[in-house]
C-alpha angles and dihedrals in degrees: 000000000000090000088063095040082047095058087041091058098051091044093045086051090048095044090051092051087049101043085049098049090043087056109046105036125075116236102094096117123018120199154164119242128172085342091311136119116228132162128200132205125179103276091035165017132223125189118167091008095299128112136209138184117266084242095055132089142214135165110266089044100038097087081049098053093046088054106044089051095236094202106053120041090027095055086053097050083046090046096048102038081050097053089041092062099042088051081047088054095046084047101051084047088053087045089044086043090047090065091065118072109212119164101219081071108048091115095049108070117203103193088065096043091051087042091053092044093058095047085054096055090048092053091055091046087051093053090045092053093042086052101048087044104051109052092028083066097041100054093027106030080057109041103026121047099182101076145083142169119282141219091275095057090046085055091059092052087049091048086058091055094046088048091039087057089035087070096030089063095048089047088055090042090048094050094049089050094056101040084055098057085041089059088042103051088054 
């Protein structure tokens, strides 16, 4: 049982780093635009090494923003990462809780609770990676042919699968434990 809560908790702390970094840095997309190389996160832009605000514009971007719709699908993949990591973070508190056995909390079982925050927080990465994706393939797949995802973006999709086996292994933690009170109530 510890063995699994064990292997929970290091995927669930991976999965968080990696949920934060993939949020807050700016390589989820690179591009060519007007001869030039930018890359885009989900805060900001940068072309020619220098970086704006998603909510800034300046000449050569202006025609891409107005077509990618800035303040919709990016608020949602922001929304969403933002509420990932912060279910990720409730999560790793309930599996460092589940270590510790108090009594005033013998109906209240943390290894499911933790289970069930970290499949919570894969659900909204999912939803914040279905989003970006979506609509990031549909108006540039189909305007711009010089672009692809980057390894922020990667590092989101990894974050789902460490957050995914975060709540696999407390799934698997929480049914040992009770088929072990089971066994031991007979």
């Amino acid at each position: 049982m510890y063995s699994f809560m064990g292997g929970g908790l290091f995927c669930a702390i991976v999965g968080n780093i990696l949920l934060v970094v993939s949020t807050a840095t700016d390589y989820w997309m690179q591009y060519r635009l007007s001869g030039n190389f930018a890359h885009q996160g989900l805060w900001r832009y940068c072309m020619s090494n220098k970086c704006y605000m998603q909510t800034d514009s300046i000449v050569n971007v202006k025609k891409l923003l107005t077509l990618l719709k800035p303040n919709t699908y990016w608020n949602a993949t922001r929304a969403f990462m933002i509420m990932s990591a912060m279910s990720c973070f409730g999560g790793i508190i309930a599996g460092i809780l589940s270590f510790a056995h108090f009594s005033t909390f013998e109906r209240f079982n943390r290894s499911f609770a933790a289970g069930i925050m970290f499949f919570i927080s894969t659900f909204f990465v999912l939803l914040a990676m279905a989003i970006y994706t979506g609509v990031t393939v549909n108006f540039l797949g189909k305007r711009f042919g010089d672009w692809r995802f980057s390894w922020s973006y990667v590092l989101g999709w990894v974050a789902l699968l460490m957050t995914f086996f975060a709540g696999m292994f407390y799934m698997c933690a929480f049914r040992m434990h009770e088929c072990r009170r089971v066994a031991g109530s007979r």
